[in-house]
C-alpha positions in Angstrom: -16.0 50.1 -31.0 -18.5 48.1 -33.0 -21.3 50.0 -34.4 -24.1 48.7 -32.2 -26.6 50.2 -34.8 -25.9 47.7 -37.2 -26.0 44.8 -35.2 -29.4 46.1 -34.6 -30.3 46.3 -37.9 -29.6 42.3 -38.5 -31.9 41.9 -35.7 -34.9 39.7 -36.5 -38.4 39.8 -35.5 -38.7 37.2 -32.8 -35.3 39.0 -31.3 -37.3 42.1 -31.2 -40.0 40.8 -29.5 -38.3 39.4 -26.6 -36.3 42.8 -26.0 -39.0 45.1 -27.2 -42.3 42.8 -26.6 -42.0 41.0 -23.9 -40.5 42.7 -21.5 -42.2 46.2 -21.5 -46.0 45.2 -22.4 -48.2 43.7 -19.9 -49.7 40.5 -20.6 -53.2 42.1 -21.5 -51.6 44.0 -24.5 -49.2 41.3 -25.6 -51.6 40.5 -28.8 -51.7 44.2 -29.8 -47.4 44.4 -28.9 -46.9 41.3 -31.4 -49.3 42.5 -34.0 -48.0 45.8 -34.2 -44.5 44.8 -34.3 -45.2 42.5 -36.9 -47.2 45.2 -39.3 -44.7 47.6 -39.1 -42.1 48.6 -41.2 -38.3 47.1 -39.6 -37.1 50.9 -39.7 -40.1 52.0 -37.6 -39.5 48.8 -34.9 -36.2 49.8 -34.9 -36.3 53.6 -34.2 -38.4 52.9 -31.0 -35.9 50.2 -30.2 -34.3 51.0 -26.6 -30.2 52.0 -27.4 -27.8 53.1 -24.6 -28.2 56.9 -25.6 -29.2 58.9 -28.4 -28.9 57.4 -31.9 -30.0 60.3 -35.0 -29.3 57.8 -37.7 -29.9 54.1 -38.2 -29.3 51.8 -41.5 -30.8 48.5 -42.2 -32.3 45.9 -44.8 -36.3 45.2 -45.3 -37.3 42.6 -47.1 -40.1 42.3 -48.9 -42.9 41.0 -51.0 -42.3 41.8 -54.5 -45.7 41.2 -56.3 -44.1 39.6 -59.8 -42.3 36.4 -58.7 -43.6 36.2 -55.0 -39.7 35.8 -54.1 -38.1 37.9 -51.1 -35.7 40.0 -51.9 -34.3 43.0 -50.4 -34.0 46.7 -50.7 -31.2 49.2 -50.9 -30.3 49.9 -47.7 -32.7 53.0 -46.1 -31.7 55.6 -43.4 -34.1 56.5 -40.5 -34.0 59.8 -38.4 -35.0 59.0 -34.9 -37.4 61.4 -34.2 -36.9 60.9 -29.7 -33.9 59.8 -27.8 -34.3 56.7 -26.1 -35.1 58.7 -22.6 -38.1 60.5 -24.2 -39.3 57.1 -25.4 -39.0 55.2 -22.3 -40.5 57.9 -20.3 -43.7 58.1 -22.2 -44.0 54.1 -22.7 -43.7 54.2 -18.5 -46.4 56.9 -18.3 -48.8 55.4 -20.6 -48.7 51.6 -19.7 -47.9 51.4 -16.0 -48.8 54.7 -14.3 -52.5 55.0 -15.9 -55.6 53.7 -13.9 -55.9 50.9 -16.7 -52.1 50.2 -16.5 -52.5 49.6 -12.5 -55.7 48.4 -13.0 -53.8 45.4 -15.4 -50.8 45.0 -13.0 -52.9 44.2 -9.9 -55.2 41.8 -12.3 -51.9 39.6 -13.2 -51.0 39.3 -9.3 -54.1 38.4 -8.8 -54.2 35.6 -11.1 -50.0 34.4 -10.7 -51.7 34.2 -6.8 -54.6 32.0 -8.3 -51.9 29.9 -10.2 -50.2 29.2 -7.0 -52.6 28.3 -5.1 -54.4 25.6 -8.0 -50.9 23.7 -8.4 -50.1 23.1 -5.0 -53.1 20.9 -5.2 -52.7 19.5 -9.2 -50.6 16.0 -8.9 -50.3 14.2 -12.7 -47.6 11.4 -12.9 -46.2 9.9 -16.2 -43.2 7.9 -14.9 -41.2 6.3 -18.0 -40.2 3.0 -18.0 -36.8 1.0 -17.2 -34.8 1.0 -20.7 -34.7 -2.6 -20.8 -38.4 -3.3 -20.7 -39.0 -0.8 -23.2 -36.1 -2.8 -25.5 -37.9 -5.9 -24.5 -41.2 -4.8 -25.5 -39.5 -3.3 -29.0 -37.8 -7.1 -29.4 -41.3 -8.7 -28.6 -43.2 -6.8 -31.9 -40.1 -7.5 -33.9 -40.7 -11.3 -33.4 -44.5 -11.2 -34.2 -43.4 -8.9 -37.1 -41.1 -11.8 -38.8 -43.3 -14.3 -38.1 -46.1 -12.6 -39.5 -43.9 -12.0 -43.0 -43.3 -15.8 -42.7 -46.8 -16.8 -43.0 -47.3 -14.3 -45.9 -44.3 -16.6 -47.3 -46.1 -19.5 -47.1 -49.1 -18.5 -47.9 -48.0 -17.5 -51.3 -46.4 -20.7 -51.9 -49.7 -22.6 -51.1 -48.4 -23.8 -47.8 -50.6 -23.6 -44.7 -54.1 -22.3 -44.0 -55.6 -19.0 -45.5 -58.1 -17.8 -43.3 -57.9 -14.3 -44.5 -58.8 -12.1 -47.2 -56.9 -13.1 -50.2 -55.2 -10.7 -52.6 -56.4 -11.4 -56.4 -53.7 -10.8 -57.9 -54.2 -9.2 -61.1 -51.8 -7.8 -63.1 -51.7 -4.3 -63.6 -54.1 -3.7 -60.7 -52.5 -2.3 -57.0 -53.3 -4.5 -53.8 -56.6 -4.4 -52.2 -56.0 -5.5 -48.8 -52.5 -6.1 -48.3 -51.4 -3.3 -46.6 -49.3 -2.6 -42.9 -52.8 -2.4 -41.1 -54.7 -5.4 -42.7 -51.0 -6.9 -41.6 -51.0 -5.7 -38.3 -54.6 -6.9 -37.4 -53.8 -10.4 -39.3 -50.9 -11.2 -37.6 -50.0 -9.5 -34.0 -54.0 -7.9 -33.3 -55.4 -11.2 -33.7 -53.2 -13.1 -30.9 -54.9 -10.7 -28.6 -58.5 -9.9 -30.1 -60.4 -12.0 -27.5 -59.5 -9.5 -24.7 -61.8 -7.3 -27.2 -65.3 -6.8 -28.5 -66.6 -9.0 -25.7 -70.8 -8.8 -25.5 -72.5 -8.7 -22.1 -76.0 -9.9 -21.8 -76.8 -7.9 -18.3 -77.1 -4.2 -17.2 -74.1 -2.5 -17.4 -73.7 -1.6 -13.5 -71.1 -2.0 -11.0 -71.6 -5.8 -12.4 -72.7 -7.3 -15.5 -72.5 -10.9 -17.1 -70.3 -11.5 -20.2 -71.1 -14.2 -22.9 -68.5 -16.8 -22.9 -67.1 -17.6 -26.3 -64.3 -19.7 -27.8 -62.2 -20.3 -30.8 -61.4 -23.3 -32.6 -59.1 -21.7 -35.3 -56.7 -19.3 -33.0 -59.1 -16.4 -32.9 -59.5 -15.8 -36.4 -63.4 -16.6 -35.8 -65.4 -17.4 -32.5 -68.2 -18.9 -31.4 -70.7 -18.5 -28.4 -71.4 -21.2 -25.7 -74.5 -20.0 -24.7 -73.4 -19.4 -21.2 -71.8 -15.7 -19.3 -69.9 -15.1 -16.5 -70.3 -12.4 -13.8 -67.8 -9.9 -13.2 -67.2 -7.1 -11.3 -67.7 -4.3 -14.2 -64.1 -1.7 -14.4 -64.6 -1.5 -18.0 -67.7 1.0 -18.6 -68.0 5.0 -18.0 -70.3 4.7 -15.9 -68.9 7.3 -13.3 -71.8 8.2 -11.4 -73.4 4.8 -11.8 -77.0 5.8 -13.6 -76.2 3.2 -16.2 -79.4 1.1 -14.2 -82.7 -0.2 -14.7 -84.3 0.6 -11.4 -84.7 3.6 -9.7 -86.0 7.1 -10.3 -84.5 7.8 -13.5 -85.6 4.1 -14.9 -89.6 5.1 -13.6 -89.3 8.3 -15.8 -88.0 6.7 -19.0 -90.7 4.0 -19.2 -93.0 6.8 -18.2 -91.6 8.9 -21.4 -92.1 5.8 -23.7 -95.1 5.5 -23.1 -96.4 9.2 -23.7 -93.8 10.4 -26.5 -92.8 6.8 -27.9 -89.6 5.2 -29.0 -88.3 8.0 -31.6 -88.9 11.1 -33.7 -87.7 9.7 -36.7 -87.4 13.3 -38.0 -84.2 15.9 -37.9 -84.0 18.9 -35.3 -85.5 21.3 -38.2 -88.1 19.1 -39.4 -91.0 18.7 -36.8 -88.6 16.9 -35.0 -88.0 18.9 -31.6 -90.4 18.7 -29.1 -90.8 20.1 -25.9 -88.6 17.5 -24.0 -86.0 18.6 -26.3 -86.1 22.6 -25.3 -86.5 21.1 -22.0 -83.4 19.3 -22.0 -81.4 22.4 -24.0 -82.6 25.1 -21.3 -81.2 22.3 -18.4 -78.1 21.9 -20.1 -77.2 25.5 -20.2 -78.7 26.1 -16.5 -76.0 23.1 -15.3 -73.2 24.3 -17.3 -74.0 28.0 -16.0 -73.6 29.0 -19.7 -76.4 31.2 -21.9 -77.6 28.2 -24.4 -77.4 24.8 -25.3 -77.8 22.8 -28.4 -77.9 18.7 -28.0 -77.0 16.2 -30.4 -77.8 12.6 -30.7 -74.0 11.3 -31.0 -71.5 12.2 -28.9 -68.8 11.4 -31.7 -70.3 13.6 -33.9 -70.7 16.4 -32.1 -66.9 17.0 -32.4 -66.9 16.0 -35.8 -69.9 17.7 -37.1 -69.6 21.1 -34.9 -66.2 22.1 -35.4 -66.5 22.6 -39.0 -69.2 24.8 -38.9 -67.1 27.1 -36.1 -63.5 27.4 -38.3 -62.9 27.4 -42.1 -59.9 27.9 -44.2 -58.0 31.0 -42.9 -58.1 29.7 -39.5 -55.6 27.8 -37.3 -56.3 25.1 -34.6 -54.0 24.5 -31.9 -54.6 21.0 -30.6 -54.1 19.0 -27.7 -51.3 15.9 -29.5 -53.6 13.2 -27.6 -57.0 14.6 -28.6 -59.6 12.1 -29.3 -60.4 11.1 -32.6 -63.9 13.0 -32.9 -62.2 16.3 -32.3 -59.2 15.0 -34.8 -61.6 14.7 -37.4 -63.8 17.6 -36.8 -60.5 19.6 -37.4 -59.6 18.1 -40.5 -63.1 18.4 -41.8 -63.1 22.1 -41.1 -60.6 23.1 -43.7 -58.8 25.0 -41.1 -54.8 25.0 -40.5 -53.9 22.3 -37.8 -51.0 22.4 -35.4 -50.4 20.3 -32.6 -49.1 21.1 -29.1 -46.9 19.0 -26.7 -49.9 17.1 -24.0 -50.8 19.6 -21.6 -47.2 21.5 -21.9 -48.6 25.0 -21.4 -45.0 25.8 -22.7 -45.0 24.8 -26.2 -49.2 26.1 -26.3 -47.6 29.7 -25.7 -44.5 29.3 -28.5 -47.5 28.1 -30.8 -49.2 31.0 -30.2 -46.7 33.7 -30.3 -45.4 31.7 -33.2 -49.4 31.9 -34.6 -49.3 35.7 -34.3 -46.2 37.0 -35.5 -46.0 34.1 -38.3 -49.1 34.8 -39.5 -51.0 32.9 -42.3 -48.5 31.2 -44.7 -47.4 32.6 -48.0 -49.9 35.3 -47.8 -48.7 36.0 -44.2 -52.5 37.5 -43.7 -53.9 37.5 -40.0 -55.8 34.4 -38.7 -59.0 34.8 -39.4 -59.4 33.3 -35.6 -57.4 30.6 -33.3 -59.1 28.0 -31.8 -57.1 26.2 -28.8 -58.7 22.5 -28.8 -58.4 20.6 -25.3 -60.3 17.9 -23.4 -60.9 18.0 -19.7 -59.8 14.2 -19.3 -57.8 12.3 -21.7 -59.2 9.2 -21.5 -55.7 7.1 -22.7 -53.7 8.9 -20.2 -56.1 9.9 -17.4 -54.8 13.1 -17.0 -56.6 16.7 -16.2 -56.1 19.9 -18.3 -54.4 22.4 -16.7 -57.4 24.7 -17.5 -56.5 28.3 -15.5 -53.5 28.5 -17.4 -55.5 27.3 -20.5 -57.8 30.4 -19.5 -54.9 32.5 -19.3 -53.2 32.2 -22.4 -56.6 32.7 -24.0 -56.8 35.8 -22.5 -53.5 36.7 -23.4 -53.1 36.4 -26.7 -57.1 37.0 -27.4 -58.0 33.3 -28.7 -60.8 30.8 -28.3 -61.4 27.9 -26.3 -62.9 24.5 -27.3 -63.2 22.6 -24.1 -64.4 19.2 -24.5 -65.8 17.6 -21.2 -66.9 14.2 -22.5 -65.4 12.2 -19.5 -64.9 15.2 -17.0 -68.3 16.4 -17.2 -70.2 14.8 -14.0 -67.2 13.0 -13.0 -64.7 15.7 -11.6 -65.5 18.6 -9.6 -67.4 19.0 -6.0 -70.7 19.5 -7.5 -70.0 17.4 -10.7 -70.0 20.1 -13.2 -66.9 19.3 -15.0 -63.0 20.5 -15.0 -64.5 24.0 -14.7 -66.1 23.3 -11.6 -62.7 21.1 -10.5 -60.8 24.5 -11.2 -63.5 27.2 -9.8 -63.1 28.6 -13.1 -65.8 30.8 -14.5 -67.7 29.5 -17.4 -67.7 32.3 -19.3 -64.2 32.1 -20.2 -64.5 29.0 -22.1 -66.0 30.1 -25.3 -67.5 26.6 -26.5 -67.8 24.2 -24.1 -68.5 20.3 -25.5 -69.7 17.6 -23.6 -71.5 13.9 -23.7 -74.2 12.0 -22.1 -72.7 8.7 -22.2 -70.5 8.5 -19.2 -71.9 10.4 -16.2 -75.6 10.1 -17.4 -76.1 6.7 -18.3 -77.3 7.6 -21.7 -76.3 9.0 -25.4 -75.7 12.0 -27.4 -73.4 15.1 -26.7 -73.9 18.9 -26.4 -72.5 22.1 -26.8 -72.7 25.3 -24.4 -71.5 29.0 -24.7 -73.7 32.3 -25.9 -76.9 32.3 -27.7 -74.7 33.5 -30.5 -72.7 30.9 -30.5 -76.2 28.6 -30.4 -78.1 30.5 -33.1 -75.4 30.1 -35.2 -75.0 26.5 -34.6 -78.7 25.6 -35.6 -78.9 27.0 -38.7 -75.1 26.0 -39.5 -74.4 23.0 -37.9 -75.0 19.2 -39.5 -75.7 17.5 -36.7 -78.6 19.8 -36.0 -79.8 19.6 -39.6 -79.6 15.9 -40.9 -79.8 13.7 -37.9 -82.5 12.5 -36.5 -83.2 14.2 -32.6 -82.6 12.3 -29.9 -85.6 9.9 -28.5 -87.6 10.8 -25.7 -86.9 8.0 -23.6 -83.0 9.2 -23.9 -83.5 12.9 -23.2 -85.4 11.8 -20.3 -82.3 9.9 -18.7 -80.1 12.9 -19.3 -82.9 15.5 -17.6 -83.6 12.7 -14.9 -79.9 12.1 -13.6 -78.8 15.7 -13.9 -81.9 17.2 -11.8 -80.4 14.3 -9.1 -76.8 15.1 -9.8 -78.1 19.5 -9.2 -80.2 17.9 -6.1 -83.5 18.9 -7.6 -85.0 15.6 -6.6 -85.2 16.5 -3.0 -82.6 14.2 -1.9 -78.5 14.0 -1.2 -78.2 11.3 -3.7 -76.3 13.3 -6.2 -73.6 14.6 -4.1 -73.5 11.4 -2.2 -73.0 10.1 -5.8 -70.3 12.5 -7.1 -68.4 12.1 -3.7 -68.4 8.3 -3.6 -66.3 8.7 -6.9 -63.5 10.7 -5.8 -63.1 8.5 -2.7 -63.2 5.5 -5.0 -60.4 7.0 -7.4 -58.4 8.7 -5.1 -58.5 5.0 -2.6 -58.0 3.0 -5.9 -55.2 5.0 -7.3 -52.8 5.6 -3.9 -53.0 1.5 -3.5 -52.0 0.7 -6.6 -49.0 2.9 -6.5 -48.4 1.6 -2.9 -47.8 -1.3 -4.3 -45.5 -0.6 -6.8 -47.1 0.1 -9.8 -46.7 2.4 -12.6 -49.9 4.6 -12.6 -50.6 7.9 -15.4 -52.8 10.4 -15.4 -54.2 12.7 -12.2 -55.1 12.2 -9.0 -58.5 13.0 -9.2 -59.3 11.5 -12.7 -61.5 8.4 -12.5 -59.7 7.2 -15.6 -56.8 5.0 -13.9 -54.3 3.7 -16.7 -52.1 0.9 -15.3 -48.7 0.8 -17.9 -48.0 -2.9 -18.6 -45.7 -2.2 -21.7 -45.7 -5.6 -23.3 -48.2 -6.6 -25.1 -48.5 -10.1 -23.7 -48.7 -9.2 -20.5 -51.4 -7.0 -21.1 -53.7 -9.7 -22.9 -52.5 -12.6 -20.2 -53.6 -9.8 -17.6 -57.0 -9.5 -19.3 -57.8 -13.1 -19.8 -56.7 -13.7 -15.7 -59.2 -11.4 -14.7 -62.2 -12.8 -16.8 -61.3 -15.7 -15.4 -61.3 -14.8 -12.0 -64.9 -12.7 -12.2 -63.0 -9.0 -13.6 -64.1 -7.2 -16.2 -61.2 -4.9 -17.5 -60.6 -2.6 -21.1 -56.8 -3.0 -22.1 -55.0 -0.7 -24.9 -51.8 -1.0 -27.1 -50.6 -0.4 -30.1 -51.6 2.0 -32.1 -54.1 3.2 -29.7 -51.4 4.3 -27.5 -47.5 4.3 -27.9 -45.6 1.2 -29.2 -43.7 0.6 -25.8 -46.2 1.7 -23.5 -49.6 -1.2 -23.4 -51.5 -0.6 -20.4 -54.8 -1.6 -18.5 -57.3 0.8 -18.1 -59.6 1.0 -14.8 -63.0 2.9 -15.0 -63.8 3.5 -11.6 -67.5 4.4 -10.8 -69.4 5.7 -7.9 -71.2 1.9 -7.6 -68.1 0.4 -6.7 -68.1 -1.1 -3.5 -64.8 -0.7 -0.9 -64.9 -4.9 -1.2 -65.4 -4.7 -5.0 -62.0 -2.1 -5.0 -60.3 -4.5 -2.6 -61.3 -7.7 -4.5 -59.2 -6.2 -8.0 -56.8 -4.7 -5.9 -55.5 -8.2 -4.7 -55.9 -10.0 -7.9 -54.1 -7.2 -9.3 -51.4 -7.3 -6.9 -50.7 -11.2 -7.6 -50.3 -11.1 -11.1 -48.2 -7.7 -10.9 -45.6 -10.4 -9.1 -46.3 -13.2 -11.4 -45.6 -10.6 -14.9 -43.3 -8.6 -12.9 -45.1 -5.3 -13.3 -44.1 -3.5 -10.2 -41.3 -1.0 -11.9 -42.3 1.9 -10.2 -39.3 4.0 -8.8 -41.2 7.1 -7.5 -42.9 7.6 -3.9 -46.2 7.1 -3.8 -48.2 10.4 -4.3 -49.8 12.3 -0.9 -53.0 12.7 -2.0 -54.2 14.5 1.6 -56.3 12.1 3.5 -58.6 15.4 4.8 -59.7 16.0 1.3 -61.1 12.5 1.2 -63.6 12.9 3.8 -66.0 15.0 2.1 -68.3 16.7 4.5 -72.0 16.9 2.9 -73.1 20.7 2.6 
């Protein structure tokens, strides 16, 4: 017979954890099973191993640290008395983790919440259907040609031949190259063809309409110039999801009101006689909507990512981020010193492996504990459209005792029955999200960004943070839109306008989103997100797309490369509770012409049931 005590001695860690760890330690004490398997000696893990019987002497290897060289090496091998047989041991493991008040109390808990998880993904529908092979080799084929022809014209341009109109390289010897690199290549040569679908200026108010200047180009869009004139289209570029973005109304009579007591700005920083009572005003009404303790707001909603995150991790701690994060939460990670590692997009899957890896891993080289792991998600991607699957988000937290940075910049007031952000969209208590980020310039028709959680959390962010200590606060006439539009959006205002609001949006999106896949088209993100990315996969198409609808009175955003994958260009709708059913119709047909003209419909799925009842939204 082979001497099962050896094989179990060549038995690594992450073997021992999913026979010793996983299978006999509830999910509440899965942190305290990993750590302890980790920090003890192999010989110790191995004599409360399970075996088939009674084992009274066990050999093995441990490796370790040796303090000279830092190089692993290993010991002579040890022997280990067993001190219980392996029905002793099971016995008092049963008694002490299942058949204790806390043990039952823990078991019932996790049927609770694997009932919880049922019942929140029967409703959760998110589709990212990949493309026939041969459009994605088309689309590869397309770039290759711009590529060439862009190395051509570098050719001729060196030679004298041909019309420079950018940036010249000097050329002196011994120097490295200022501007030629791939990027200034990129933008010269295949960014350019398209840059008039871009940076377009509108002379109007942002609403559900809005005039765009008309401009032209005499040199193939290296350089344009205005005409003077604009043309009015039907606005599906802006985030402006409840539609506040206006210059009438309630929250427009309170702004001009507020300049006209407080001014235009502080011109002073949060620290230095710069917060006035509008401001505490606005913190204690941020907090109140978010249900959360406190509230600190910034003036930029980029830099609250980037300027809050590194005052919450340092070095000796380890981020686990979202792989499409936005750029603001990319940089505040970097900034913060703090290991990064990225996790598969929304693949709750690969966030657990991270984290066991986290735990049992450690720090590395010194193989220290994290100081802390921070789990970094948003509630809606805004490239993708898709949702964060936040209870099981939650869960893992909970599990392997991490924190949460949940950052609501397009969810907030755009998702959820009362408009309170993927929490609310969930039912999920606040609480469990330990910071919770969000912005003002979607939903609220204004600027600037917060963050919510304890008055710890708070405290420690005004005296720490640098976007509460060198920026300027936010002007009075801005706070004022925020506190305006959110007391409509809670229904402080007296009226239904809020909820009729928040309502009108997810009947907009969820009507917008089922046509457009009725027709054929391929759609990403989730059924209730309000972002509504159209994949187009050529670049062509997408800027013949945008020039069509400018043409014919449609304003639309459009992304490719390297914004989003090579192979995957796309047009992105930003639905809004201002939209009109005839405004939705209107783009629905135009879109449904030229999806026949570029041959766009290359959807192969069924069209999603999105539940008709849910639609109707009765007014409580």
């Amino acid at each position: 017979m082979r001497d099962t005590s050896r094989i179990r001695g060549r038995m690594t860690i992450r073997e021992i954890y999913n026979t010793h760890v996983k299978e006999e330690f509830p999910a509440s004490q899965t942190v305290q099973a990993l750590e302890s398997v980790t920090s003890k000696r192999m010989t110790d893990i191995l004599s409360e191993a399970p075996f088939s019987g009674s084992v009274t002497e066990q050999t093995t290897r441990i490796p370790v640290l040796t303090h000279g060289n830092g190089l692993h090496q290993e010991n002579d091998r040890l022997k280990t008395k067993l001190s219980v047989t392996n029905k002793q041991r099971i016995n008092g493991h049963r008694r002490s983790c299942s058949e204790t008040p806390y043990g039952r109390s823990m078991q019932k808990k996790s049927e609770m919440d694997i009932q919880h998880d049922k019942k929140w993904e029967s409703r959760f529908y998110e589709s990212f259907e990949d493309p026939p092979i041969w459009t994605s080799i088309l689309t590869y084929i397309s770039f290759l040609i711009l590529i060439l022809v862009g190395h051509m014209r570098e050719f001729l341009k060196k030679l004298g031949i041909g019309r420079v109109k950018n940036i010249s390289e000097p050329n002196i010897p011994g120097f490295v190259t200022l501007y030629q690199t791939w990027e200034s290549f990129y933008h010269w040569y295949i960014f350019r063809r398209g840059k008039d679908t871009l940076y377009r200026a509108i002379n109007s108010v942002p609403g559900a309409e809005m005039d765009v200047m008309d401009r032209v180009t005499d040199d193939h869009y290296w350089t344009f110039r205005y005409t003077g004139t604009s043309t009015r289209v039907i606005n599906f570029g802006s985030y402006n999801y409840l539609g506040f973005s206006q210059n009438t109304g309630p929250c427009a009579e309170a702004v001009e009101k507020s300049v006209n007591e407080l001014g235009n700005a502080i011109c002073a920083s949060r620290q230095e006689l710069g917060y006035l009572q509008i401001h505490k005003e606005l913190d204690d009404l941020v907090a109140d909507y978010l249900g959360v303790e406190a509230a600190i707001t910034v003036p930029m909603g980029f830099a609250t990512n980037s300027m809050n995150l590194p005052a919450l991790v340092e070095k000796g701690c380890l981020i686990l981020s979202d792989e499409l994060n936005h750029a603001s939460l990319i940089l505040g990670c970097r900034l913060s010193g703090a290991q990064i590692k990225t996790f598969k997009h929304n693949c709750m899957e690969d966030l657990e492996e991270k984290l066991k890896e986290a735990i049992i891993d450690k720090q590395p080289r010194t193989h220290r504990k994290w100081k802390k792991i921070l789990i970094v998600v948003e509630g809606i991607y805004s490239m993708e459209g898709s949702i964060v699957k936040l209870p099981d988000v939650i869960r893992l937290k909970k599990k392997y005792k991490a924190y949460v940075y949940l950052d609501e910049a397009h969810s907030i007031g755009a998702i959820g029955p009362h408009g309170k952000g993927v929490v609310d969209y969930f039912g999920m208590d606040p609480k469990d999200i330990d910071i919770m980020m969000g912005t003002f310039t979607k939903s609220f028709g204004a600027v600037g960004g917060y963050i919510g959680g304890s008055k710890r959390l708070i405290n420690h962010l005004r005296l720490r943070s640098h976007s509460a200590i060198y920026s300027s606060t936010m002007a009075p006439s801005i706070v004022q839109q925020v506190i305006s539009s959110m007391n409509i959006i809670l229904g402080r205002d007296n009226s239904r306008d809020g909820i009729k609001r928040i309502n009108q949006l997810k009947w907009n999106t969820r009507y917008f989103r089922r046509r457009l896949q009725e027709m054929g088209f391929i759609v990403y993100g989730n059924k209730d997100s309000p972002v509504v990315p159209m994949v187009t996969f050529s670049p062509a198409k997408v800027v013949y797309f945008s020039r069509y609808c400018l043409e014919h009175g449609i304003g639309v955003t459009v992304a490719a490369f390297p914004a989003v994958p090579l192979e995957k260009s796309r047009i992105r709708f930003c639905l809004s509770a201002s939209h009109t059913k005839e405004m939705l119709d209107k783009v629905l047909e135009m879109t449904d012409k030229l999806g026949d003209t570029l041959s766009l419909k290359l959807s192969r799925k069924e069209p999603a049931e999105y539940g008709d009842s849910e639609d109707q939204d009765e007014e409580k």
